[in-house]
C-alpha positions as CSV (number, residue, x, y, z in Angstrom):
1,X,41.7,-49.2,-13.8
2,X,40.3,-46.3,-16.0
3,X,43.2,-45.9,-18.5
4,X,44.0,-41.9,-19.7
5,X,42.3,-40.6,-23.0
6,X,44.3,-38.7,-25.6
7,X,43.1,-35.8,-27.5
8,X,42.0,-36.2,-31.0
9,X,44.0,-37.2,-33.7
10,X,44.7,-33.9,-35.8
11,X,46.2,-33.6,-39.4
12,X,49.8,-33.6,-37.5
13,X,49.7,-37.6,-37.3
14,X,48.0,-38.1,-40.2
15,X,50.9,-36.1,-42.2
16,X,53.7,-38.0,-40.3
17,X,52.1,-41.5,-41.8
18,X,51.3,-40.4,-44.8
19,X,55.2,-39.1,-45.8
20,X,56.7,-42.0,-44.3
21,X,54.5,-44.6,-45.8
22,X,55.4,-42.7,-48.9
23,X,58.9,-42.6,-48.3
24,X,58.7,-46.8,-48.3
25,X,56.6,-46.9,-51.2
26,X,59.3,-44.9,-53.2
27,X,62.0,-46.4,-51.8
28,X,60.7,-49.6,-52.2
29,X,62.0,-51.3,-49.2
30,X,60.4,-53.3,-46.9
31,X,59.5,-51.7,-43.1
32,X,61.0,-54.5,-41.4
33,X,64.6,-55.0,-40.7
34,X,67.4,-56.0,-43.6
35,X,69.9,-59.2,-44.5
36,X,72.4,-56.6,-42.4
37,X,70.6,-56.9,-39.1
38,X,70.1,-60.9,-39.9
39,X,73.7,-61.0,-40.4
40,X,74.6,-58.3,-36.7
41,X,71.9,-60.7,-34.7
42,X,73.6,-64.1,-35.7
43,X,76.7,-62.2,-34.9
44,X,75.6,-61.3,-31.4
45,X,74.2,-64.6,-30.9
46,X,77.2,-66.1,-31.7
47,X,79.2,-64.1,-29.5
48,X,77.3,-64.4,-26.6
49,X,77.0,-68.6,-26.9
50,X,81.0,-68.6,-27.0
51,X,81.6,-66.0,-24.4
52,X,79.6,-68.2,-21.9
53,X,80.9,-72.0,-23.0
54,X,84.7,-70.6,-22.6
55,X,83.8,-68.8,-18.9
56,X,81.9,-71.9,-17.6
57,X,83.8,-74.9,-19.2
58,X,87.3,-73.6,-20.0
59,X,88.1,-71.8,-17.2
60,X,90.2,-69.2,-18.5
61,X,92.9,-66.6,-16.0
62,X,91.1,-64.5,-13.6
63,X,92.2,-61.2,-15.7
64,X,90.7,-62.9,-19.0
65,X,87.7,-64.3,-17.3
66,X,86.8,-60.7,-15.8
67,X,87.4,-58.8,-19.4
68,X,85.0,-62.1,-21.0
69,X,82.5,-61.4,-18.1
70,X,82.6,-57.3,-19.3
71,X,82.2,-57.8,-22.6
72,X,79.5,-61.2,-21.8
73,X,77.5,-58.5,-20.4
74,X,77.6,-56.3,-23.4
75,X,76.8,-58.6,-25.5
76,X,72.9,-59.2,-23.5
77,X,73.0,-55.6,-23.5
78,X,73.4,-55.5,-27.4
79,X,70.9,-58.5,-27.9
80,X,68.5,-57.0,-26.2
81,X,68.6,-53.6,-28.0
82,X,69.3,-54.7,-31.3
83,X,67.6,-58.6,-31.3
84,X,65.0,-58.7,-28.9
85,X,63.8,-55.4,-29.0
86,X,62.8,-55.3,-32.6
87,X,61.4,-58.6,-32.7
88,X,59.3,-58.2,-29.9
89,X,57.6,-55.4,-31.7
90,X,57.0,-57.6,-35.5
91,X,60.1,-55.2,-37.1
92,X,63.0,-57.9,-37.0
93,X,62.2,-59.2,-39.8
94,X,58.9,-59.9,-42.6
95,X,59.0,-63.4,-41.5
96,X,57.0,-63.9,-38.3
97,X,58.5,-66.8,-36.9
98,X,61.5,-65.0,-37.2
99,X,60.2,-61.8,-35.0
100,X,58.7,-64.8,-32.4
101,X,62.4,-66.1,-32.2
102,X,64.3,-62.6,-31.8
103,X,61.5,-61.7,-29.4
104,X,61.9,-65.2,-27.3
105,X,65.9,-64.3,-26.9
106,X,65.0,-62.8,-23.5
107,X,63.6,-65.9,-22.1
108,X,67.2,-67.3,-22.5
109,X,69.2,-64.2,-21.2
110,X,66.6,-64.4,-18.0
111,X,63.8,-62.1,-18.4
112,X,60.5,-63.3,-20.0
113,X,59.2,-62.4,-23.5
114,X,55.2,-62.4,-22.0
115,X,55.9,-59.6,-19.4
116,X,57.8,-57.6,-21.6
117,X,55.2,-57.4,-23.9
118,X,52.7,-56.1,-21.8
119,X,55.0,-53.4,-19.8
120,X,56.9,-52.0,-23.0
121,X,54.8,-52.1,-25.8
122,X,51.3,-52.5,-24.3
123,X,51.4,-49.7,-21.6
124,X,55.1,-47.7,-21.9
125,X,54.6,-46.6,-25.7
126,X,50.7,-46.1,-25.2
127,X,51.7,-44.4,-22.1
128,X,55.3,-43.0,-22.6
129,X,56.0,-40.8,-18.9
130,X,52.6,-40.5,-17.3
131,X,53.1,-41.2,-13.8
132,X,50.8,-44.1,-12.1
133,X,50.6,-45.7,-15.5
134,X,54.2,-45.9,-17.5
135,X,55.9,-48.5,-15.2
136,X,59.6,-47.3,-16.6
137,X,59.3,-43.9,-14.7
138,X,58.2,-46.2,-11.3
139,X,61.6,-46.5,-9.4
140,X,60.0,-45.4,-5.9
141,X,60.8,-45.6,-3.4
142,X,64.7,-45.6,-4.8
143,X,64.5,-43.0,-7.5
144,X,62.3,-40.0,-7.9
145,X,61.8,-39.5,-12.0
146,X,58.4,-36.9,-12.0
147,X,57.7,-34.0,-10.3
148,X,54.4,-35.9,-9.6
149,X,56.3,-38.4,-7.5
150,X,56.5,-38.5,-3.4
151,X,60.0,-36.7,-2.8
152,X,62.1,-38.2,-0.4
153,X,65.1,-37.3,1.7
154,X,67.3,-39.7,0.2
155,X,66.5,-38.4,-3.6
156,X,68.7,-35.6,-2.6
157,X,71.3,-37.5,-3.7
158,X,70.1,-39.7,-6.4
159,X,72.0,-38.0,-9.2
160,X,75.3,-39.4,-7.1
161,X,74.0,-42.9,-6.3
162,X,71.7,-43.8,-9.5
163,X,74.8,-45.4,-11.0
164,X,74.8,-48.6,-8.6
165,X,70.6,-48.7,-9.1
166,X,71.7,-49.3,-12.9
167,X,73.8,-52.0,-11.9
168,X,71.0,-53.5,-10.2
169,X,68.3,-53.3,-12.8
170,X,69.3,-56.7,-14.2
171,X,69.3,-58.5,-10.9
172,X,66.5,-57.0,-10.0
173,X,64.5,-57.6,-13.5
174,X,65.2,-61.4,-13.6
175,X,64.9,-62.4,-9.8
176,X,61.9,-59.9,-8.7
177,X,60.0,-57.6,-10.9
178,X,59.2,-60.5,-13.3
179,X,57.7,-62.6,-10.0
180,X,56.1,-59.4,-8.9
181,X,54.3,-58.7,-12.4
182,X,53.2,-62.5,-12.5
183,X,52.0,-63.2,-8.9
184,X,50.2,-59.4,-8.8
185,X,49.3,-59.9,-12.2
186,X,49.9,-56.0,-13.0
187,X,52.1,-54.3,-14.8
188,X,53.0,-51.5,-12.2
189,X,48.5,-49.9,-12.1
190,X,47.5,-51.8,-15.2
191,X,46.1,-55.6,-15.1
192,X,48.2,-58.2,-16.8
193,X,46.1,-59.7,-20.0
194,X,45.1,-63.1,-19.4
195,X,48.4,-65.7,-19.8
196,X,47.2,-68.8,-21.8
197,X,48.4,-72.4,-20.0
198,X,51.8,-72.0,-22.4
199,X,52.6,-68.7,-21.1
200,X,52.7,-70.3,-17.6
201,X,54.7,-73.6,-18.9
202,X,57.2,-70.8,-21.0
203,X,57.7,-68.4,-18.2
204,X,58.5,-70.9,-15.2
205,X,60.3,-73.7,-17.8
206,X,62.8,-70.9,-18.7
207,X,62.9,-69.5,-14.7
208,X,64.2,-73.0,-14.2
209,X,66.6,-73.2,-17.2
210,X,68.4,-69.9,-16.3
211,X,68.5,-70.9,-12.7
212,X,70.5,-74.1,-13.7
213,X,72.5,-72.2,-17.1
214,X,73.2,-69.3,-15.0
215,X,73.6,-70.4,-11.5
216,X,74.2,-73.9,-10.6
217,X,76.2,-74.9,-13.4
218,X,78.4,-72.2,-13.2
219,X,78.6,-73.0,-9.9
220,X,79.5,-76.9,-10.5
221,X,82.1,-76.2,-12.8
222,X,83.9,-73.1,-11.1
223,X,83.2,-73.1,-7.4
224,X,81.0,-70.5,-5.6
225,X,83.4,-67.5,-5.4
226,X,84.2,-67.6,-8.8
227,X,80.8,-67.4,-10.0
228,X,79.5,-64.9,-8.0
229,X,82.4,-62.5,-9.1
230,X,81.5,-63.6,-12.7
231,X,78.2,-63.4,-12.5
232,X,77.7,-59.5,-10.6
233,X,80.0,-58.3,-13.2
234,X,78.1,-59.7,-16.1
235,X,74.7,-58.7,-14.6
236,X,76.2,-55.2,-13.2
237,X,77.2,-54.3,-16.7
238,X,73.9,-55.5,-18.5
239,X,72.2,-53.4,-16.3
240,X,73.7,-50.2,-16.6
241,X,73.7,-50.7,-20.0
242,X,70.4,-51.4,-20.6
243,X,69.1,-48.4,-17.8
244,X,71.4,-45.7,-19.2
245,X,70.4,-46.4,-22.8
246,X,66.2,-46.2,-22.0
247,X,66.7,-43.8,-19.4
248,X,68.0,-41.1,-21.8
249,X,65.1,-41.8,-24.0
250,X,62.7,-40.2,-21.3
251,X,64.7,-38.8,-18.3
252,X,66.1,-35.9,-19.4
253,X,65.8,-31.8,-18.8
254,X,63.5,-30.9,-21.9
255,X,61.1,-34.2,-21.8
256,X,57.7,-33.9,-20.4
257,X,55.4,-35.8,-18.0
258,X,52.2,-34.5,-18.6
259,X,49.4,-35.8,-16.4
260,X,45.3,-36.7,-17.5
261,X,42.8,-33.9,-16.0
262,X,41.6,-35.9,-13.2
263,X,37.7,-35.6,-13.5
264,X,38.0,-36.7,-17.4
265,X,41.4,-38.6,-17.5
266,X,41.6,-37.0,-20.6
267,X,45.2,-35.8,-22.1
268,X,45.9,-32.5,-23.8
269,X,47.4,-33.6,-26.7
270,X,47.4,-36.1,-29.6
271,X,49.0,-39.0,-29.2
272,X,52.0,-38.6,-31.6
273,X,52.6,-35.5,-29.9
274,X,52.8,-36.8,-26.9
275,X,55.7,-38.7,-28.0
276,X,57.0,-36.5,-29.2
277,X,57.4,-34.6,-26.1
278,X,58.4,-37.1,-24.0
279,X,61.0,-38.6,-25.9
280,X,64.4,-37.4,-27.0
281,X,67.4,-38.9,-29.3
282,X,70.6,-38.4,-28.6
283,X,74.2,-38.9,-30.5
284,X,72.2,-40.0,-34.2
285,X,75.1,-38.9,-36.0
286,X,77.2,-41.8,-34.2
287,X,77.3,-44.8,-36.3
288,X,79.1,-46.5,-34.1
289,X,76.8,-45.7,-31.4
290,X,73.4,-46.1,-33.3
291,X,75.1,-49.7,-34.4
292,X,75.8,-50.9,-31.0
293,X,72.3,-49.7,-29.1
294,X,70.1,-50.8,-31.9
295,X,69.3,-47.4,-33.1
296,X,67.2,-46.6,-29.3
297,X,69.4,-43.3,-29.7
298,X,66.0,-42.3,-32.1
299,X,63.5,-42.6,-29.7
300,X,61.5,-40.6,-30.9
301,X,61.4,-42.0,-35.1
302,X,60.6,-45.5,-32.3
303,X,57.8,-44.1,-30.4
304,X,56.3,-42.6,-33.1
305,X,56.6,-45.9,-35.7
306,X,57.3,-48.8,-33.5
307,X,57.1,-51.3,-35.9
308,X,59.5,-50.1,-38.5
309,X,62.5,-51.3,-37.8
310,X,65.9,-49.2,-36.2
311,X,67.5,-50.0,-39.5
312,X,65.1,-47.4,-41.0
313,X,65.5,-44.5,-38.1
314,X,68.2,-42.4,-39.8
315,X,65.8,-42.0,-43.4
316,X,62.9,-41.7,-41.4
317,X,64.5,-38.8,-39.1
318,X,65.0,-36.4,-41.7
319,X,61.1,-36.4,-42.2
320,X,59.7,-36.3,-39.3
321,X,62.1,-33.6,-37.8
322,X,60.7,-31.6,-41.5
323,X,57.0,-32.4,-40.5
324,X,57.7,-31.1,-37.0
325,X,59.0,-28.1,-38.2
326,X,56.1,-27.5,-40.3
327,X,53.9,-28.1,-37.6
328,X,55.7,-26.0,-34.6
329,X,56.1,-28.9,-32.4
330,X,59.3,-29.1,-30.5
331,X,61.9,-31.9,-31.5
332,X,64.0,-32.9,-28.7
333,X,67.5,-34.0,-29.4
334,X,71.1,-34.1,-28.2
335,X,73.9,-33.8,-30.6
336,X,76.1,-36.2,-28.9
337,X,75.7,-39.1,-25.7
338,X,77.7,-37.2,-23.2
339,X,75.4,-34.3,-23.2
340,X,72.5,-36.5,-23.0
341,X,74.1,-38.4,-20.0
342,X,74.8,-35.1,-18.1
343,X,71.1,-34.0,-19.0
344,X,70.0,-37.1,-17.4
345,X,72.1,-36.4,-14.8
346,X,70.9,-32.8,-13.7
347,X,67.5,-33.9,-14.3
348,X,67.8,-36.3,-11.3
349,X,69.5,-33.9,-9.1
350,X,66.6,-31.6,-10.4
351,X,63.9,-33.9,-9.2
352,X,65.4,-34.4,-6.0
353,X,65.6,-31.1,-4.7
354,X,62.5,-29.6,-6.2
């Protein structure tokens, strides 16, 4: 399909690079991430290996086994943001085999590294909230996200109900969107790039090894009942993790989903502005929060230089919200999570009444 066109670059971009190129070149630090995000991801890593051998081989009291499953589901949420996400985009680390391995961490929690590629970096952050094109704003028939969308009756309610959705994306991601993207080889209106003969033999040999790590022998060693309880809670809290955290990147009040002009498919603005408009941060003063969600609470510093690593977000924030200023153009923030979330949340109730 005919893929939207974005205005020319103007001397906004340009300005952006140059001061944050200089800012590394004075700083002297590399763009990719430091010995401190090494040291978080074997951490993680770590956690998340022992979490699962003591829930599927040791067998420990129902109370203890449901606070592991919590906290087992965290720790993919936590991988994902702060592991996978940067290496999937060259910024874990200046070593590439190293970026390949973080990146290939999502095989092994049950998603797969190939389709993530194409629907997050390849169309969502070309594409950030245009309708028909940015796959993480297609929740229809379930969710209505743009005034674009179809509105139905049941969206009424969404800002009630979008909780248990959340709970469902990891399900969902591992057992059907994944099969859907492969089998309609599109990534929601965009084709899927060619996969290579190991693409195949990576996606379906770790479809079968999750199946058997996550399902059957689980199931061997605990029984049914016990599994399933574990399992829901682990993927229920994943989930909602990993939804809440993107969705208040790009679902919220002030965020914009501008549409192409339909005889030209062209855009009105720049790309960089474009992100910056349809991204916000929220709670960037929170250490504690920036450490645990891989610093995704600066969206926009990610949008804008995707592979720089999160480690780098808090410097670079301070000159990009100065170029902004400089050049008029709207920054879009929230000084803590819990006005983000409730944003989030009166934007859905918005979109499903209007």
């Amino acid at each position: 399909m005919s893929l939207p066109k974005f205005a020319a670059s103007r001397s906004f971009h340009a300005e952006l690079k140059r001061r944050i190129s200089l800012h590394f070149e004075e700083s002297g630090k590399s763009t990719a991430g430091s010995t401190g995000l090494l040291s978080k991801a074997v951490l993680l890593l770590a956690g998340f290996v022992a979490l699962y051998v003591h829930l599927v081989f040791f067998t420990p009291p129902t109370a203890v086994a449901l606070l592991e499953a919590v906290l087992l589901g965290g720790f993919i949420a936590a991988i994902g943001f702060n592991v996978m996400h940067d290496g999937a985009h060259g910024s874990f680390s200046q070593h590439r085999w190293l970026n390949h391995f973080a990146a290939f961490t999502l095989n092994v929690l049950g998603g797969s590294s190939f389709m993530w590629n194409m629907k997050h970096n390849v169309v969502h952050h070309a594409y950030t909230n245009i309708d028909g094109i940015d796959d993480d704003i297609d929740v229809q028939p379930w969710m209505r996200l743009s005034s674009t969308q179809k509105r139905y009756r049941l969206h009424r309610f969404q800002h009630l109900y979008f909780w248990f959705l959340y709970c469902m994306l990891y399900l969902s991601w591992i057992f059907v969107m994944d099969y859907q993207k492969y089998f309609k080889r599109k990534i929601g209106s965009v084709d899927l790039k060619k996969m290579a003969l190991s693409d195949h033999l990576v996606f379906w040999g770790f479809k079968v090894l999750n199946l058997v790590l996550y399902v059957a022998l689980p199931i061997y060693t605990l029984g049914f009942l016990p599994w399933l309880v574990g399992f829901l809670t682990i993927t229920c809290v994943a989930g909602f993790v990993l939804s809440l955290v993107f969705q208040l990147a790009h679902t919220v009040e002030h965020t914009a989903f501008p549409m192409p002009n339909e005889a030209s498919l062209k855009m009105d603005d720049e790309w960089a502005i474009h992100q910056i408009k349809t991204t916000a941060n929220f709670a960037t003063n929170s250490r504690v929060i920036s450490w645990l969600v891989g610093g995704l609470n600066f969206q926009v510093e990610h949008h804008l230089f995707p592979k720089i690593s999160h480690v780098h977000y808090p410097a670079i924030n301070k000159i990009i919200k100065q170029v902004c200023q400089e050049f008029d153009v709207v920054y879009n923030e929230f000084p803590r999570m819990r006005s983000a979330v409730l944003s989030h949340v009166l934007f859905l109730r918005q979109m499903g009444r209007a």
